[in-house]
DOVEXKE-264811 format. One line per 10 residues: number of its first residue (from 1); their letters; for each residue x, y, z of C-alpha. Coordinates in steps of 0.5 Angstrom, whole numbers, plus 2048, in hexadecimal, padded with zeros to 3 digits. Example, Ala and Ser with C-alpha at 12.3 -4.5 7.8 and 13.67 -1.06 7.14 Angstrom:
<recs>
1	as	819/7F7/810; 81B/7FE/80E .
</recs>
This chain:
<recs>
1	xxxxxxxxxx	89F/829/8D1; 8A6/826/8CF; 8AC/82A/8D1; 8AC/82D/8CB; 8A6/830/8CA; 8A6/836/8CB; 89F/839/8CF; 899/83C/8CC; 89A/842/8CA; 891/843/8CC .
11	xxxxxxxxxx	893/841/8D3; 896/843/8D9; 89E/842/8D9; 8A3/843/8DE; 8A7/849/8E0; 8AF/847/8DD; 8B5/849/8E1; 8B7/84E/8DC; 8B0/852/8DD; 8B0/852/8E4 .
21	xxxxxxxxxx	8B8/855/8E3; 8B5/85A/8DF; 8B0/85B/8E4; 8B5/85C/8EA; 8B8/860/8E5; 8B3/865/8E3; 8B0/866/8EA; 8B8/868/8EC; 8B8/86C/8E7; 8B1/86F/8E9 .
31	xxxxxxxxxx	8B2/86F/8F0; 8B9/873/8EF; 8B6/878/8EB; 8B0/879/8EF; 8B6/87A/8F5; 8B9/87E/8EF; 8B3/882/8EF; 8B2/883/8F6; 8B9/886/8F7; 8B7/88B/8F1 .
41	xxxxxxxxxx	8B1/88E/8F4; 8B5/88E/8FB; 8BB/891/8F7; 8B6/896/8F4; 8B3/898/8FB; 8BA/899/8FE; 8BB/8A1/8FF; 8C1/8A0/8FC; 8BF/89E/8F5; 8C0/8A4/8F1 .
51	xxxxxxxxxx	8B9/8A3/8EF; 8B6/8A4/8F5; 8BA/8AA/8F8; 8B6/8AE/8FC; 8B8/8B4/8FA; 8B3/8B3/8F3; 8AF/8AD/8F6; 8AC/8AF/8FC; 8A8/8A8/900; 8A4/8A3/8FD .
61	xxxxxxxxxx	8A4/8A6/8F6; 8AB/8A0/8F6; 8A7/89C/8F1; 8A7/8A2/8EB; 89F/8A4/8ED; 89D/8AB/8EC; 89C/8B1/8F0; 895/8B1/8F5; 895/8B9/8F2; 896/8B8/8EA .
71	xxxxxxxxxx	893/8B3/8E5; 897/8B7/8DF; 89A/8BD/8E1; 89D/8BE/8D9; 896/8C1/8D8; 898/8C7/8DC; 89F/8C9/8D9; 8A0/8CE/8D5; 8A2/8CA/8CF; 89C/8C6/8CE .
81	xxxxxxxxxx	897/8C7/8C8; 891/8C5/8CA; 88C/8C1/8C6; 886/8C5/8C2; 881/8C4/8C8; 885/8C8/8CC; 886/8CF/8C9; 881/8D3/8CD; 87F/8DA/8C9; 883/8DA/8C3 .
91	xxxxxxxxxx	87E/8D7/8BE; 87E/8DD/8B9; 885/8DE/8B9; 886/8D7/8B7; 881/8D8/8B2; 885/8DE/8AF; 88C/8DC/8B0; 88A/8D5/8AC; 887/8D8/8A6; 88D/8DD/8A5 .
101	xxxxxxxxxx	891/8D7/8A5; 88D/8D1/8A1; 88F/8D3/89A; 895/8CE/89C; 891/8C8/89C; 88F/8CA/894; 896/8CA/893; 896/8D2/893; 899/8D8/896; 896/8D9/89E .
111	xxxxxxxxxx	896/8E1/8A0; 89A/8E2/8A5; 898/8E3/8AC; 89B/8E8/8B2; 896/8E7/8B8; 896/8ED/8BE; 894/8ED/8C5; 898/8EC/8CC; 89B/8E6/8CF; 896/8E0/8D1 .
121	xxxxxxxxxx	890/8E1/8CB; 892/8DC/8C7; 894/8DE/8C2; 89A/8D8/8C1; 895/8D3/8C4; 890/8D5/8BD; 896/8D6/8B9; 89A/8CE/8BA; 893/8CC/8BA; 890/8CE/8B4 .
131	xxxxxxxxxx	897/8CD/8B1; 898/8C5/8B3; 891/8C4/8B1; 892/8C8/8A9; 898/8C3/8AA; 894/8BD/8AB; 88E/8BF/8A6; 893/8C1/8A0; 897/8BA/8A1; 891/8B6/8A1 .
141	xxxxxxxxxx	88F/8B9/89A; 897/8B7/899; 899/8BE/898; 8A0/8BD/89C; 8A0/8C3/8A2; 8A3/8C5/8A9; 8A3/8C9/8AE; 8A8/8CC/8B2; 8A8/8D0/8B8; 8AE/8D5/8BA .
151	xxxxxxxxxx	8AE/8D9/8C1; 8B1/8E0/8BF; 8B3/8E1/8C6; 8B8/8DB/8C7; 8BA/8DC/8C0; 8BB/8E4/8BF; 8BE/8E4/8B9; 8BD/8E3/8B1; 8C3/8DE/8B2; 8C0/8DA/8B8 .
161	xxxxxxxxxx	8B9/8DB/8B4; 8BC/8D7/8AE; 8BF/8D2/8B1; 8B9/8D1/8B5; 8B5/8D1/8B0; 8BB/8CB/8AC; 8BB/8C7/8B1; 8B4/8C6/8B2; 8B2/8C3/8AC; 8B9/8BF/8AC .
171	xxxxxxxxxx	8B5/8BC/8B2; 8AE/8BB/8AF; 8B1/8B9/8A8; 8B5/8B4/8AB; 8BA/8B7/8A6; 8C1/8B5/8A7; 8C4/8BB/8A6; 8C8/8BD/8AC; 8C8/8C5/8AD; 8CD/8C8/8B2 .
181	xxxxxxxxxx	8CB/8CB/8B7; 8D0/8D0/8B7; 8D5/8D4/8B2; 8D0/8D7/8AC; 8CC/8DC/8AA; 8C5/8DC/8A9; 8C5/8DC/8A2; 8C8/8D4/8A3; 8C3/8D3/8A8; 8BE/8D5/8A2 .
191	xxxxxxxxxx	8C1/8D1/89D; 8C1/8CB/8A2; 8BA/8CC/8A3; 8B8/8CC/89C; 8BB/8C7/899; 8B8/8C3/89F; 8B1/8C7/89D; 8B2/8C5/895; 8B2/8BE/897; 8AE/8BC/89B .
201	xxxxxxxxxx	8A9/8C2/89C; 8A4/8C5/897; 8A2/8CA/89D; 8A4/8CD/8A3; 8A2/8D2/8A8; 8A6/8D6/8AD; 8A3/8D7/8B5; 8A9/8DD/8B6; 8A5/8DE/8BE; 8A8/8E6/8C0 .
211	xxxxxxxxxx	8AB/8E7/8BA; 8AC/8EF/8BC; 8B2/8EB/8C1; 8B6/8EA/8BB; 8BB/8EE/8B9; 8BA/8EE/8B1; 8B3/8EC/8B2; 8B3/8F1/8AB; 8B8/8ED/8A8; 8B5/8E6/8A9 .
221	xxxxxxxxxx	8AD/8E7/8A7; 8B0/8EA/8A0; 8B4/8E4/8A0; 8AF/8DE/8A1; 8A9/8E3/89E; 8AE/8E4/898; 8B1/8DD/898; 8AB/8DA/892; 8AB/8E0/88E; 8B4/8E0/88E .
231	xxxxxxxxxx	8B5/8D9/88C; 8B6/8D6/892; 8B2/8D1/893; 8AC/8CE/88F; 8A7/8CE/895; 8A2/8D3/898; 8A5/8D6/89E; 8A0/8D9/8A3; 8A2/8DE/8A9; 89E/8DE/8B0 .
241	xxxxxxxxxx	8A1/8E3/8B3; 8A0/8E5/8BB; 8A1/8EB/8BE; 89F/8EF/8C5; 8A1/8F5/8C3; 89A/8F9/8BF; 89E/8FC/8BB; 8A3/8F7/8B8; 8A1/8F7/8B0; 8A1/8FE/8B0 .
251	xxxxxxxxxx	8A8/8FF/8B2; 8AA/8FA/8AC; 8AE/8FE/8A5; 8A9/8FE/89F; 8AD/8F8/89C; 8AC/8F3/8A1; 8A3/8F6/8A2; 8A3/8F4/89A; 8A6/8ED/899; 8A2/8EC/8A0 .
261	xxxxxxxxxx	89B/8EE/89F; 899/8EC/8A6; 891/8EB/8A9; 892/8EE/8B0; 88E/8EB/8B6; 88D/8EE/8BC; 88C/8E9/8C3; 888/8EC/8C8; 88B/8E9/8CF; 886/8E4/8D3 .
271	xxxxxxxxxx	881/8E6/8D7; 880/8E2/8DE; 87A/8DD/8DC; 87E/8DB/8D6; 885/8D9/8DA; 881/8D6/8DE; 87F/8D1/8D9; 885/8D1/8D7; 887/8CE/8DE; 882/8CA/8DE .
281	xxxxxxxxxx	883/8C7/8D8; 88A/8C4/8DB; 888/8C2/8E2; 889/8BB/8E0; 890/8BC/8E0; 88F/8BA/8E8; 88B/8B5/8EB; 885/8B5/8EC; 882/8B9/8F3; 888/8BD/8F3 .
291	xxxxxxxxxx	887/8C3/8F1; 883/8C6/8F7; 87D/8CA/8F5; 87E/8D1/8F4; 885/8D1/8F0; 883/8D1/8EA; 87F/8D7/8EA; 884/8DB/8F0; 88B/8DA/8EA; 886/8DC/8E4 .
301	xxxxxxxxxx	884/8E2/8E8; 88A/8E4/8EB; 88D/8E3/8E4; 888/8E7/8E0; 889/8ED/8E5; 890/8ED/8E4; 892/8EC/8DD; 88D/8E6/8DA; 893/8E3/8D9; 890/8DC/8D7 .
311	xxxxxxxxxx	898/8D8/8D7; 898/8DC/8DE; 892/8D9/8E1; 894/8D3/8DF; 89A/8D3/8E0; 898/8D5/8E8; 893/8CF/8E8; 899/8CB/8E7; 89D/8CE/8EC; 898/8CE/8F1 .
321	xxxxxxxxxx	899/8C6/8EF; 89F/8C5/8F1; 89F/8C9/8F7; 89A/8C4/8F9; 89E/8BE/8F6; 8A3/8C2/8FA; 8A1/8C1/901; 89D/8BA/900; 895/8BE/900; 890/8B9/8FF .
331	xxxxxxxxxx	88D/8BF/8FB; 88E/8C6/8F7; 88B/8CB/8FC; 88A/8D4/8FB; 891/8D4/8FF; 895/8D0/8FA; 892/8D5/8F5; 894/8DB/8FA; 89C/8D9/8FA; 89A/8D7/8F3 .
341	xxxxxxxxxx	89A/8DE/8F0; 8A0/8E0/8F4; 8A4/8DB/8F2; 8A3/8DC/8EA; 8A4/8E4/8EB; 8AB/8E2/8EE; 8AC/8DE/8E8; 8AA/8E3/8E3; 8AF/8E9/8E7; 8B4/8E3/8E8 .
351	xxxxxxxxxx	8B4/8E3/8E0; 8B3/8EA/8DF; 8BA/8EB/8E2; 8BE/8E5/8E1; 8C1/8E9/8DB; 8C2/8F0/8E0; 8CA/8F1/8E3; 8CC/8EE/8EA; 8CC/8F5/8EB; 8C5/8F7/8EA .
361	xxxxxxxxxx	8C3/8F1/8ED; 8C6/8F4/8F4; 8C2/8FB/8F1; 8BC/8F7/8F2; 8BE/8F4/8F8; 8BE/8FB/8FB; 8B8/8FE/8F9; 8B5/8F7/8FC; 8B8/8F8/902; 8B6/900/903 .
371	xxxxxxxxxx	8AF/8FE/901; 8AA/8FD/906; 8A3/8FB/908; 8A0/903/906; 8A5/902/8FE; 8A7/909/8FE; 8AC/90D/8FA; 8B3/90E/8FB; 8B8/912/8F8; 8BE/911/8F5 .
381	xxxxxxxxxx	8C3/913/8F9; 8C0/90F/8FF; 8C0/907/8FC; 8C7/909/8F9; 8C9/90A/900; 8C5/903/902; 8C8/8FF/8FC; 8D0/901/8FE; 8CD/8FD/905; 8CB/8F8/900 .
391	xxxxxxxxxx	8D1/8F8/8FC; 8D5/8F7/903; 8D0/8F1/905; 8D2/8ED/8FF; 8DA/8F0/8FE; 8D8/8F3/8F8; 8DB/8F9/8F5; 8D7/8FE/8F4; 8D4/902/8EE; 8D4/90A/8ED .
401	xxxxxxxxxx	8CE/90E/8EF; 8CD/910/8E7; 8CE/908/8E6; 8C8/906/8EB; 8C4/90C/8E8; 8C4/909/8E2; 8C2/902/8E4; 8BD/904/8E8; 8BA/907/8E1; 8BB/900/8DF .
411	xxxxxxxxxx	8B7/8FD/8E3; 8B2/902/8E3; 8B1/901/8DB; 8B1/8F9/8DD; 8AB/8FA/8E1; 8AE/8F9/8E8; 8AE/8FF/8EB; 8AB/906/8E8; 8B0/90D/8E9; 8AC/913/8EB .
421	xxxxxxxxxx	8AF/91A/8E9; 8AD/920/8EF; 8AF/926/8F1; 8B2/927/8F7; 8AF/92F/8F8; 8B2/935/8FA; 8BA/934/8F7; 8BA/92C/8F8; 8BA/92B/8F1; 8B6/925/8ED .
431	xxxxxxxxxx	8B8/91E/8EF; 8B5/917/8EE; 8B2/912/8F2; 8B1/90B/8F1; 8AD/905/8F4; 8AB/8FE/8F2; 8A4/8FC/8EE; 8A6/8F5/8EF; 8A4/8F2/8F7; 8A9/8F3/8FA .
441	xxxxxxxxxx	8A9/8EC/8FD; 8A9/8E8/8F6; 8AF/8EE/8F4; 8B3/8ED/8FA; 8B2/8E5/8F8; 8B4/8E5/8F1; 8BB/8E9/8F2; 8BD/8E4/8F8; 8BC/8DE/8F3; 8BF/8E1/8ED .
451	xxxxxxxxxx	8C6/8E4/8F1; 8CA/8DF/8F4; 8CD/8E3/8FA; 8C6/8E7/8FC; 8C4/8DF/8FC; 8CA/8DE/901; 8C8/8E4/904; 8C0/8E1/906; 8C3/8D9/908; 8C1/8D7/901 .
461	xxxx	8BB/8DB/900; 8B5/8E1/901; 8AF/8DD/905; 8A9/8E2/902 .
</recs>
């Protein structure tokens, strides 16, 4: 081969010096980036790294990997709604909410719906459930509908109501209409959610979940029963309506019973059985092996002997949870359950009396303080003289004595406490006496966390 001929390209052939630059080049620049590399993992070890700050990443949990204790700990909230293979006990309601609303899916008038029982039946869980599969079934046969779920308790309003409602769908709809949260009325949130209905949807039903926590829940029943009939919108609107209180429909004006018609149902509250397979069904929100035989069952008893209050017991299974999380267990053990319970009970007081004055709250206080293991009455006269001390702990000024009275009422009507009236005998006259029906541990607990300056009185908090 001459010179000028160029190598076979069959054959083997040498390595340029361009190659063997691109090479070196190649190998720099891996190389740097292998040091690069390096340097990151060291960097997103070091304990100053916001990634790995430990007051939310405890150590060897650097690399992003889960707790020993959850697998996923969503199962257990609150908001979540579980798929069809775990709804326990709640077959025929199911059944019987679905046949009052399926005229939708044949482009019909669906029957409204009001749905009774004390908290933890189910009944929001059937009614999202039913509804988000109307709403899959009725698209399929392209008859265009949502659903849209309104928690009346946040929303206690007619205002808040519509607004709620207008925005939902703008949401679904993907609708570019842009609604102010605030500065109209609700016949302008109507309007709004009309116009988006109109457009988008030939069907819709309306979840108002403890609808009687509205102010003029009359006013909008009327309004969404009616909205048909009225001219506002060409499409079906269906109601389910929630309600705790027995005799919810039976306080609605005749006007409001005629436009809506309703079918009525009551849930009964789950017996222990069915809420521990309600537990069990979440039991994959921990790792295998972590639940310690017996919780299950202890949280369903207790829970059924209580309230049987399904969202309680869940509620506690996830606490127990995070108690154990909390204090790096290997397992969720009875004990966990035990602090569980109590802790949930402070949450539910706490969120009785976040709306009471700083006042009551040192009423409460009081009462917590006087009450002993043996949980006696006490007269009015007697935690009036002890909250002038508790006023003076905290450098408050204090209340009249009528004022207190009338707190002490208060709490009594919340559920807190209970006020007894009793004769004094002979020229003593009647006087009331009042004593806690909440532990007083879990009481004491709740107000200390609620109230700044009790919290200061306690270095932060009430161990129980």
């Amino acid at each position: 081969m001459t010179d000028n001929e160029e190598p076979d390209g069959g054959g083997d052939s040498s390595i340029t010096d361009q190659q063997l630059d691109d090479f070196d080049t190649n190998r720099e620049g891996s190389s740097a980036s292998g040091i690069s590399s390096s340097s990151e993992e060291i960097q997103r070890q070091d304990s100053n790294d916001p990634a790995n700050d430990p007051l939310f990443v405890r150590e060897g949990d650097e690399d992003g990997s889960s707790t020993h204790i959850w697998a996923d700990r969503d199962l257990l909230s609150i908001g979540t709604v579980p798929g069809p293979d775990r709804i326990v006990g709640r077959d025929t309601e199911i059944q019987s909410v679905a046949g009052e609303i399926r005229h939708l899916i044949h482009e019909s008038q669906p029957n409204h719906v009001v749905i009774y029982g004390e908290t933890g039946t189910g009944k929001s869980l059937v009614s999202r459930h039913v509804s988000d599969r109307l709403v899959d079934t009725a698209t399929a046969r392209n008859v265009p509908a949502a659903s849209v779920y309104v928690e009346c308790k946040k929303n206690n309003t007619e205002t808040r109501v519509a607004r709620t409602i207008a925005r939902a769908l703008s949401d679904k709809s993907g609708s570019d209409i842009d609604i102010p949260r605030i500065g109209l009325g609700s016949a302008e949130y109507y309007d709004y959610a009309y116009e988006i209905i109109d457009e988008y949807y030939d069907g819709l039903i309306v979840i108002l979940d403890e609808i009687d926590m509205v102010d003029n829940a009359e006013g909008l029943l009327h309004e969404l029963s009616r909205a048909r009939e009225a001219g506002h919108t060409d499409a079906y609107i269906g109601i389910i309506a929630i309600s705790n209180d027995i005799d919810f429909g039976q306080k609605l004006n005749a006007r409001v019973q005629s436009s809506m018609r309703t079918t009525d149902f009551v849930f009964e509250p789950y017996q222990s059985d069915q809420i521990e397979q309600i537990l069990e069904y979440r039991r994959d929100a921990f790792h295998d092996g972590v639940v310690q035989d017996g919780v299950i069952t202890e949280t369903a008893d207790r829970s059924a002997d209580e309230h049987g209050d399904a969202r309680k017991a869940v509620d506690v299974l996830r606490i127990a949870g995070d108690i154990a999380d909390d204090a790096d267990a290997e397992v969720v053990s009875p004990e966990h359950v035990d602090k569980a319970v109590k802790r949930a009970e402070v949450n539910r007081v706490k969120e009785t009396i976040e709306s009471t004055s700083p006042q009551s709250k040192l009423v409460l206080y009081t009462l917590g303080r006087l009450t002993g293991s043996n949980n006696r009455r006490f007269r009015t006269s007697g935690i009036y003289s002890q909250y002038e001390t508790t006023c003076g702990d905290v450098g408050a000024d204090p209340l009249s004595y009528d004022r207190v009275s009338q707190i002490l009422s208060t709490l009594a009507l919340m559920g807190i406490s209970e006020s007894h009236q009793v004769g004094g005998g002979h020229k003593q006259g009647v006087y009331l006496e009042h004593q806690l029906i909440k532990d007083k541990d879990v009481v004491m607990k709740a107000v200390v966390e609620s109230d700044e300056r009790l919290s200061e009185l306690h270095n932060g908090t009430y161990e129980i």
